[in-house]
C-alpha positions as CSV (number, residue, x, y, z in Angstrom):
1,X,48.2,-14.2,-31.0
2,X,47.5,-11.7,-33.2
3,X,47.9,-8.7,-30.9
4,X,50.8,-10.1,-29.2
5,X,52.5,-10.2,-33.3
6,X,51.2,-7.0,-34.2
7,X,52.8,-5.4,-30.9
8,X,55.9,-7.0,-31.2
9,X,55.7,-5.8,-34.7
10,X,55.4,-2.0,-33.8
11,X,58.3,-2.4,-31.5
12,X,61.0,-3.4,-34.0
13,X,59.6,-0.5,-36.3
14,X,59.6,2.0,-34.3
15,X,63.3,1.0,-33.4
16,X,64.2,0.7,-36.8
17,X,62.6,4.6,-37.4
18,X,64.4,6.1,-34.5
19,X,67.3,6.0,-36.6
20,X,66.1,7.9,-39.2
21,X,64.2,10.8,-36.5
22,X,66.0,14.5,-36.5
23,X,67.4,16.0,-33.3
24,X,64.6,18.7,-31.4
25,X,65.4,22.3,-32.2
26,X,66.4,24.0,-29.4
27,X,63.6,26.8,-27.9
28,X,60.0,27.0,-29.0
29,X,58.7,24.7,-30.9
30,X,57.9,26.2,-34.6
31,X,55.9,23.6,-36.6
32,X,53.4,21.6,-34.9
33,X,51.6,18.6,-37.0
34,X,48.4,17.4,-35.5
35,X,47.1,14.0,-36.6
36,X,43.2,13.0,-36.8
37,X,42.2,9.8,-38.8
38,X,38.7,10.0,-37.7
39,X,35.5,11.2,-39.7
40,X,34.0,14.4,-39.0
41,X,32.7,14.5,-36.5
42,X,35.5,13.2,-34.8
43,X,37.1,15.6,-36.8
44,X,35.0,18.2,-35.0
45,X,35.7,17.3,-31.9
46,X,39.3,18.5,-32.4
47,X,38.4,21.9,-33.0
48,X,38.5,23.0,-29.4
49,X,41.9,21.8,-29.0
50,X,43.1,23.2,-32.1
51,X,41.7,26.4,-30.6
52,X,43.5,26.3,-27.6
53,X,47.0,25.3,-29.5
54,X,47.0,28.7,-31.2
55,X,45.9,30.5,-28.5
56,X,48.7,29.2,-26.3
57,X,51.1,29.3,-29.1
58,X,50.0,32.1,-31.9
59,X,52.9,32.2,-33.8
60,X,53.7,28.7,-34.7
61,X,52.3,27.1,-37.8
62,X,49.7,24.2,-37.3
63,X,48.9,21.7,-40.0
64,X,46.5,19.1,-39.3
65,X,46.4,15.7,-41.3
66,X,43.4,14.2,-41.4
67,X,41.4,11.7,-44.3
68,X,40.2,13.7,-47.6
69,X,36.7,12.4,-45.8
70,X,36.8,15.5,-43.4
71,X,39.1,17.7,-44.6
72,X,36.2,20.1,-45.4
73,X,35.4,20.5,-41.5
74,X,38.4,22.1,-41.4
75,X,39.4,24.4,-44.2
76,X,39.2,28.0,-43.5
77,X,39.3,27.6,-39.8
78,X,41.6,30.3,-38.7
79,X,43.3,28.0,-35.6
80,X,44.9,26.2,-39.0
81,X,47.6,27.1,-41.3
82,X,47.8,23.9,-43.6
83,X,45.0,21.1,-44.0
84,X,46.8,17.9,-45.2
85,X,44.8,14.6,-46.3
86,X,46.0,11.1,-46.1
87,X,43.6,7.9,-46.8
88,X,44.2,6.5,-43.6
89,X,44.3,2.6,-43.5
90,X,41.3,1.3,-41.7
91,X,39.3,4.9,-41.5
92,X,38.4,4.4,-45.7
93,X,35.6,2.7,-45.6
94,X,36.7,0.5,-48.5
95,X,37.6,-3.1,-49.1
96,X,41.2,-3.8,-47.8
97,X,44.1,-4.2,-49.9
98,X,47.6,-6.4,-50.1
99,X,49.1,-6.8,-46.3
100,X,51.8,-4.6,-46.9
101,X,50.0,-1.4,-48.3
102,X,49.2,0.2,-45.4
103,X,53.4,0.5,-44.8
104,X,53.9,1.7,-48.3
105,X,51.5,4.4,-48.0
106,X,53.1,5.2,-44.6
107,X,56.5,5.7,-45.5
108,X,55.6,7.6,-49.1
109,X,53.6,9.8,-46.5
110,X,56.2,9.8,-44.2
111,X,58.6,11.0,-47.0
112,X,56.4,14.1,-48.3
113,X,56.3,15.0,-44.2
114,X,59.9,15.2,-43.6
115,X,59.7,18.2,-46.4
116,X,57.6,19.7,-43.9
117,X,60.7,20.0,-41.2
118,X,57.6,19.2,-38.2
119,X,59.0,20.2,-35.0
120,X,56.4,18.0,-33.0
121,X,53.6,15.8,-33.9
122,X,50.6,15.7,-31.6
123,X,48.7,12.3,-32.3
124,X,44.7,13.1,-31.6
125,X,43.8,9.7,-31.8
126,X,45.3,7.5,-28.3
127,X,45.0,4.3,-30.3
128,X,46.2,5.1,-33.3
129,X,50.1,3.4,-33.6
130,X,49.8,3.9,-37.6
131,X,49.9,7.6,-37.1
132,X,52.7,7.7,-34.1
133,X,54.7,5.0,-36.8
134,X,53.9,8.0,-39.0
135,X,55.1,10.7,-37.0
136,X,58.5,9.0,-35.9
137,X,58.7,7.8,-39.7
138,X,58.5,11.8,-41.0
139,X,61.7,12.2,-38.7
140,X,59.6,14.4,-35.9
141,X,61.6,14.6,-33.5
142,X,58.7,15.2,-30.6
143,X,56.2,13.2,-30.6
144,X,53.2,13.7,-27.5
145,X,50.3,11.0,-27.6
146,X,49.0,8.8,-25.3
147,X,50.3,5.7,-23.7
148,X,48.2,3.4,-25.7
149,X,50.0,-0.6,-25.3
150,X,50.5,-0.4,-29.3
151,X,51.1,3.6,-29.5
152,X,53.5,4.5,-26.6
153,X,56.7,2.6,-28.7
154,X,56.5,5.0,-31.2
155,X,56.2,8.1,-28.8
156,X,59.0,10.6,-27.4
157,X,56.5,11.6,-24.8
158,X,53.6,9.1,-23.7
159,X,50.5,10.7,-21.6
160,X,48.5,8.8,-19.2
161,X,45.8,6.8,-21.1
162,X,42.0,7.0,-19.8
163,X,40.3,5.0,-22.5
164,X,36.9,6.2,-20.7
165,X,38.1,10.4,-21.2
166,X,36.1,12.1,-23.8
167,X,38.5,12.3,-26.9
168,X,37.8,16.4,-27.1
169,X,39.5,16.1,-23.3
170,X,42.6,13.8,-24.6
171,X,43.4,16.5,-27.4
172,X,43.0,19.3,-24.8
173,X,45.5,17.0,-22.6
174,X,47.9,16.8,-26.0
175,X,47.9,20.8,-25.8
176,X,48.5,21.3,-22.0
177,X,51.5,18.6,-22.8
178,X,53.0,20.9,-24.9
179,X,52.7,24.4,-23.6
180,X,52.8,23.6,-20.3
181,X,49.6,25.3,-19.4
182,X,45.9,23.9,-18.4
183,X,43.6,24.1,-21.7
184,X,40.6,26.0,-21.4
185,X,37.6,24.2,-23.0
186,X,36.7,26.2,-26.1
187,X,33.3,25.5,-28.0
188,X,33.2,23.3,-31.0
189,X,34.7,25.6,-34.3
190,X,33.3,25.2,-37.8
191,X,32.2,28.4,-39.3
192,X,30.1,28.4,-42.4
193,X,30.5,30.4,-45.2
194,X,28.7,33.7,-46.1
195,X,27.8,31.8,-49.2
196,X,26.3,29.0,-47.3
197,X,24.1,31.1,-45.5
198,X,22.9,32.5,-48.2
199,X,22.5,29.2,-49.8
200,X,20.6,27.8,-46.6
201,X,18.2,30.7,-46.1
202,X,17.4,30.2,-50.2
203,X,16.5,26.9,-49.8
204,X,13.9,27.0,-46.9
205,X,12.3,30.2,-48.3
206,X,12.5,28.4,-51.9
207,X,10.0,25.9,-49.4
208,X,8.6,28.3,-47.4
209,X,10.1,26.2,-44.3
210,X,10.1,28.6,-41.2
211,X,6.6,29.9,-40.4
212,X,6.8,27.6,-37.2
213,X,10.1,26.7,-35.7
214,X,11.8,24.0,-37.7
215,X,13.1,20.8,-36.4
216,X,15.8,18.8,-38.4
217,X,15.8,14.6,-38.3
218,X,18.8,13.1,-39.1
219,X,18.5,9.9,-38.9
220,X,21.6,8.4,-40.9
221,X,24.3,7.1,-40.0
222,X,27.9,5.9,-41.1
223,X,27.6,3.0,-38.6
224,X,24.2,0.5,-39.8
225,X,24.4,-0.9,-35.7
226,X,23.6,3.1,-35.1
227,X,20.6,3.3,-36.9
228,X,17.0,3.6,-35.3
229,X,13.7,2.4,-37.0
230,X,12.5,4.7,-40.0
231,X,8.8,3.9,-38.5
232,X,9.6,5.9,-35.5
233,X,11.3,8.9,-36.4
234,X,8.1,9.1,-38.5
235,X,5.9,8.9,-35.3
236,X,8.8,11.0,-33.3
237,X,7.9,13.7,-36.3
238,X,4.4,13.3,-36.1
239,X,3.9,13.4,-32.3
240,X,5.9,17.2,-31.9
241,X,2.5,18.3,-33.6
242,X,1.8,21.1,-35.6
243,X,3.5,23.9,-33.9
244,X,6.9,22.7,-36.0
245,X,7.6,21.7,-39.6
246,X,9.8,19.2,-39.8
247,X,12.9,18.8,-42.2
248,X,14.3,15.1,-43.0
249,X,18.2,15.7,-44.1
250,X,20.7,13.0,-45.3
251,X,23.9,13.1,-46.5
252,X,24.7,11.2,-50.2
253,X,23.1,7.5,-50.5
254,X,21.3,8.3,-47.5
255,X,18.1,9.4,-50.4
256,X,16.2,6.2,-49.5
257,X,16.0,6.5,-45.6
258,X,14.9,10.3,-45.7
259,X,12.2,8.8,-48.4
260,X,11.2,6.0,-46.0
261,X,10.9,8.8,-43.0
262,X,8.7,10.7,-44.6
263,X,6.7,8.3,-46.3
264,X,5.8,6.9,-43.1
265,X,4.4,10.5,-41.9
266,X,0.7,11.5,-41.5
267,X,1.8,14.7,-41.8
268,X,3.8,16.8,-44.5
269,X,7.4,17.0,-44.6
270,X,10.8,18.7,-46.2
271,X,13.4,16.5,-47.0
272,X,16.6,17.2,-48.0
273,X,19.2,14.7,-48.6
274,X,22.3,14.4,-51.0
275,X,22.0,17.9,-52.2
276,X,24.1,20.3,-49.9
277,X,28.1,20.6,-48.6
278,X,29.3,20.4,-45.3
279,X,29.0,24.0,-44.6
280,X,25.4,24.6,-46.3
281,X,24.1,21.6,-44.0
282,X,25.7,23.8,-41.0
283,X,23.8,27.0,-42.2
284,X,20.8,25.1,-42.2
285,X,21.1,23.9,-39.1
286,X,21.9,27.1,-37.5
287,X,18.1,28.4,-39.3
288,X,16.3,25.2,-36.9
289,X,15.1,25.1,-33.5
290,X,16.4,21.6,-32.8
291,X,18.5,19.0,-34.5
292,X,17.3,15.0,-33.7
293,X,19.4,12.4,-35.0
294,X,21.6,8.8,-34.0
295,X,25.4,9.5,-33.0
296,X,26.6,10.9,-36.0
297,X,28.8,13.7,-37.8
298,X,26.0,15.8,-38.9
299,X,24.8,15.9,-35.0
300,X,28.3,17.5,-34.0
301,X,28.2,20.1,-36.8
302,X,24.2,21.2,-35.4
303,X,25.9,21.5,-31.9
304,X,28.8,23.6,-33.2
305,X,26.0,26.1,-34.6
306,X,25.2,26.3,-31.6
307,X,21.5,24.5,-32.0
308,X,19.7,22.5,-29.3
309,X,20.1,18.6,-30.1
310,X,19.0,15.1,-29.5
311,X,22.0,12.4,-29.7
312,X,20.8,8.6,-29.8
313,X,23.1,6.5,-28.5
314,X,23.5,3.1,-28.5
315,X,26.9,0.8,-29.5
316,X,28.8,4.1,-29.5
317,X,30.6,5.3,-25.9
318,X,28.4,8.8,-25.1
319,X,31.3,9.0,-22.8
320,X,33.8,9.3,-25.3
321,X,32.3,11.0,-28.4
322,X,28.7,12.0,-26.8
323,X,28.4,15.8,-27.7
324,X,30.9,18.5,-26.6
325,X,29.6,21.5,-24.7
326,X,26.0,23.1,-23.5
327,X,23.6,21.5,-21.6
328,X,20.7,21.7,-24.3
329,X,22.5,19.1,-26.2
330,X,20.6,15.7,-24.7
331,X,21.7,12.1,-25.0
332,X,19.4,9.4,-24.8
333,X,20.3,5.3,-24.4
334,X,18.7,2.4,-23.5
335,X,22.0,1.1,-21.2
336,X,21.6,-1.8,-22.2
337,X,24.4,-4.6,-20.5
338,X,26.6,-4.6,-23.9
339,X,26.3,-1.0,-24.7
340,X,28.7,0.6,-26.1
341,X,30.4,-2.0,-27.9
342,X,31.5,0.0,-30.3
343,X,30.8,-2.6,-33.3
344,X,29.2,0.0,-35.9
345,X,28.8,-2.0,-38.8
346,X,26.3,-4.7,-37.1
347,X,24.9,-5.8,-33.9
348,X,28.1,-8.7,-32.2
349,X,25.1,-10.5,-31.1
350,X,23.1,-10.6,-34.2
351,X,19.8,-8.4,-33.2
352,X,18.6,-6.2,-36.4
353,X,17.5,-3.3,-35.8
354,X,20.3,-3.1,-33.0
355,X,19.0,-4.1,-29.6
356,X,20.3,-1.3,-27.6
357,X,18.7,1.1,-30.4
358,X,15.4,-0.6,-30.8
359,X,15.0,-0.3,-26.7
360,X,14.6,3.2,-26.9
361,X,11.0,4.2,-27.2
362,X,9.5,7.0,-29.5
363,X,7.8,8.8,-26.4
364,X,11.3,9.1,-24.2
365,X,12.6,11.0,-27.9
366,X,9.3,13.1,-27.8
367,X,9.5,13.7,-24.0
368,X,13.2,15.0,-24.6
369,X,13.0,16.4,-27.9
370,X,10.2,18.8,-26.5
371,X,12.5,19.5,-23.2
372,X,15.3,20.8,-25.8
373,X,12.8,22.7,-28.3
374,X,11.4,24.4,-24.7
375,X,14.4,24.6,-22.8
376,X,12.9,22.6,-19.8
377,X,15.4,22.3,-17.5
């Protein structure tokens, strides 16, 4: 009942808006507003699209609006002109508000975007009707998603929807719609700074890490259902032996699982949680032999250094968000009959630690994780 008001909802919006949209400019398009709610490594996962956009298109100006959460995966890449930030409703990780906020905070967005003049509006995320109400709410006059039941009324031009396509393939898709032309399928793009190099090789020779090659754990996660026992990324660590130090990083509040990790080690560790930015976290990953981890942002920025990885999967789709690009980046899940159910904040049917995570067994991530640091394949 609640879907069939929420649709019916969208509809009379987005008939109401129309109104309000400008005409399209005749010729090329020169403005082009790309739309990302997602976290970063979502965020990430754009990057090859965005790419592609101003290599079909050079001359026209991109912005991107995305959450303040990942605008920093962005700025200073050159394939953007303009990095806008909007606190998406339901990507904030917060305690929701009144019922009608999310509307106010469209239409005072929608307002600062018409300033903007955006000749077209691609919308990078196929479900997300908020951002199409958005786009059609900023007056844009062409707006290319995908043809998503709750998206498509808000839409000047609605693609075919695969919910099962890789979401780096549906923004590739949003580009060929545009120019016309097949997008290639450019790498990942996030490019650290020459400072955070610096940074990054100061910090392992501040620990004399890198005598042996160094393997990074992540095990941290935005999604709890995502997590896999402390106990055995201990026993992961301590099984790849000698011949590699291990570093334990974590973003902020994630101090206490890098502390269990290593804690439950026989052998010495690094850990490094809370402490460095985005881009320093990438410079240090680009120093390391291999990057092990659950399905999470940090995991995408190792793969766009370019670093062997080890993605654990288990209630998020590998199919959809599993890593983008070069065969050394491994998945591993347990397929269990529910996975993915994409419930990230706890397990639907009550298991804790996640059943689909706790299936997977420390010797198939030691088997794998020595098949990336070796390149057996």
């Amino acid at each position: 009942m609640r879907s069939i008001l929420r649709s019916l909802c969208i509809h009379i919006l987005a008939g109401l808006l129309r109104l309000f949209s400008r005409k399209q400019r005749a010729g090329s398009p020169l403005r082009v507003l790309v739309v990302k709610p997602d976290h970063l490594g979502d965020v990430l996962l754009l990057t090859p699209a965005l790419r592609a956009l101003r290599q079909r298109l050079p001359q026209v100006h991109i912005a991107a609006l995305v959450g303040p959460w990942a605008a920093p995966i962005l700025r200073g890449n050159p394939d953007v002109d303009v990095v806008l930030t909007c606190p998406f409703p339901g990507f904030t990780r917060s305690t929701r508000g009144p019922i009608w906020q999310p509307y106010a905070l469209l239409l005072r967005t929608a307002l600062l975007l018409r300033a903007g003049a955006f000749d077209v509006a691609l919308i990078a995320r196929d479900d997300h009707w908020w951002g199409a109400l958005l786009a059609l709410a900023a007056g844009i006059p062409l707006r290319i998603g995908f043809a998503h039941p709750l998206v498509a009324p808000a839409l000047s031009e609605a693609l075919a929807w695969d919910p099962a396509e890789h979401v780096t393939q549906q923004s590739l898709a949003l580009v060929e719609a545009l120019t016309g032309r097949p997008a290639e399928s450019p790498a990942l793009r996030f490019e650290p700074s020459p400072a955070d190099h610096a940074w990054a090789a100061g910090w392992l020779d501040q620990r004399h890490l890198g005598r042996y090659p160094v393997v990074a754990i992540h095990p941290g996660s935005g999604g709890p259902a995502k997590l896999w026992p402390a106990a055995r990324w201990a026993a992961v660590a301590d099984a790849l032996g000698p011949e590699v130090e291990i570093l334990i990083t974590g973003g902020k509040g994630e101090e206490a699982l890098v502390s269990e990790v290593a804690a439950l080690m026989s052998r010495p560790s690094v850990q490094m949680a809370g402490e460095a930015s985005i881009g320093e976290l990438a410079a240090l990953y680009a120093r390391c032999a291999a990057v092990l981890g659950v399905d999470s942002g940090p995991l995408h920025i190792a793969v766009s250094q370019g670093v062997p990885t080890l993605h654990l999967f288990g209630p998020s789709d590998q199919q959809r968000f599993g890593p983008w690009g070069g065969e050394r980046n491994l998945v591993l899940r347990s397929g269990l009959w529910c996975s993915p159910c994409g419930v990230f904040d706890r397990c639907p049917r009550g298991t804790q630690p996640a059943e689909c995570m706790a299936l997977l067994q420390v010797a198939q991530v030691v088997a794998a994780a020595r098949r990336i640091l070796y390149n057996s394949f």
